[in-house]
N, C-alpha and C positions, 0 to 999 in steps of 0.2 A: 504494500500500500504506500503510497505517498500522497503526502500531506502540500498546501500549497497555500501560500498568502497574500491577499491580492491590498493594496493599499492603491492610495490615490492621494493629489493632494487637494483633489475635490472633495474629500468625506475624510473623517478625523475613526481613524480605528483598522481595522482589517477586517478582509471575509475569508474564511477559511472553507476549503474545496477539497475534499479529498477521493483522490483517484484509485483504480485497484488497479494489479499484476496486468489486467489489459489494457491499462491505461484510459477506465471508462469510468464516468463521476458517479460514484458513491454514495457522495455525504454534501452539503454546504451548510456554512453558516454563518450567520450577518449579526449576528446578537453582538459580536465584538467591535460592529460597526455603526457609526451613527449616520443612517443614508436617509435623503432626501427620498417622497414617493417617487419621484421621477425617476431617480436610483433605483430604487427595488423593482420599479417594472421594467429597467431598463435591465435589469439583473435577470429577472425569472424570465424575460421574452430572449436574453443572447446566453440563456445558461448554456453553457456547451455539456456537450455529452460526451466528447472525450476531449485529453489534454492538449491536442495540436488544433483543437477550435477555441480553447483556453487561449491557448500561445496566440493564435490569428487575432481573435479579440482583444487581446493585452496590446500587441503590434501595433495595430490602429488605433490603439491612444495615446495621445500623447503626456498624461498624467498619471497612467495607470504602472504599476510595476508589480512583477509577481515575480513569488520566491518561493524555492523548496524548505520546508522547514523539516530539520532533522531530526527522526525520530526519538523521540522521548530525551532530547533535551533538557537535562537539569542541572540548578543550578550546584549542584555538587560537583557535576563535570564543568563546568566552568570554574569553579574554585581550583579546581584540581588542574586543568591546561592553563589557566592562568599563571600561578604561582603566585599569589599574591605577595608582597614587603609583609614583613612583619608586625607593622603599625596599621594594616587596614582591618576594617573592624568586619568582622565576617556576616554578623547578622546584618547591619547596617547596609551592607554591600547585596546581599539577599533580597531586602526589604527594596533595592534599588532595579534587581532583576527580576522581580514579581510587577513591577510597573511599567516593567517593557512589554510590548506583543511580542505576539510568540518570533514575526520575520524581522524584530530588532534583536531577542535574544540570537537566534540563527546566526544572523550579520554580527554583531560582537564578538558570541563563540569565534565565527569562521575567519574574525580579523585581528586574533589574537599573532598568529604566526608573522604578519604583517605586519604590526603593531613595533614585534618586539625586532624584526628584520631591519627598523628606520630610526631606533632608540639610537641616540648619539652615546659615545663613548663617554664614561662620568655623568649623565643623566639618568636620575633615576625614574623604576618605573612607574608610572602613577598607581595610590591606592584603587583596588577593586570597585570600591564605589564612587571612585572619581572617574575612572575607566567608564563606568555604567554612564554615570549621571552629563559628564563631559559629551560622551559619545565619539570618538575619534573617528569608528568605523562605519560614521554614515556617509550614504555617496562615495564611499571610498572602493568597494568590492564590486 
């Protein structure tokens, strides 16, 4: 199964789409998205049925962007590839990953290695929940 995140920066939230092994839609849902009615009919009349009418649909806007989110993502595995300094406070940093959607946590997970690939020599790395709350890894992947 794969799972998919559709944001915009017409609507404040995401919709979450998920596809099976044939790559045919499943599941959606909007609850994580604040859409206008125009949005939601414009949603249930282009819902695609599989993921390469997702992709066509996504293409042709110019505000829309979709992401794979990766399965069961948690924030223990991000504690854990991150490394965090000594001094970052873990619940705090937590409390900061619970307020991300699910395709910001994905994109920070996936911009850790990138992150630490551009750290200048004698700069240290930012706390975890400055990492979160800053966001370094948007627009960036």
């Amino acid at each position: 199964m794969k799972r998919y995140s559709l944001t915009s920066s017409s609507f404040t939230g995401e919709v979450i789409f998920v596809f099976n092994d044939f790559n045919l839609l499943e599941s959606f849902d909007t609850s994580g998205a604040q859409l206008s009615e125009k949005q939601q009919i414009f949603i249930l009349r282009e819902l695609p049925r599989e993921l390469y009418e997702m992709e066509r649909v996504v293409g042709n806007s110019t505000s829309a962007k979709l992401t794979e989110l990766s399965a069961e993502l948690s924030f223990e595995m991000f504690w854990k590839r991150y490394k965090a300094p000594l001094n970052s406070k873990k619940k705090q940093a937590e409390n900061c990953w619970k307020r991300l959607t699910h395709a910001r946590r994905s994109l920070a997970y996936k911009f850790i290695p990138i992150y630490e690939s551009r750290m200048e020599p004698g700069v240290a790395k930012l706390y975890a929940e400055t990492y979160l709350n800053s966001g370094p890894w948007i627009n960036q992947i």
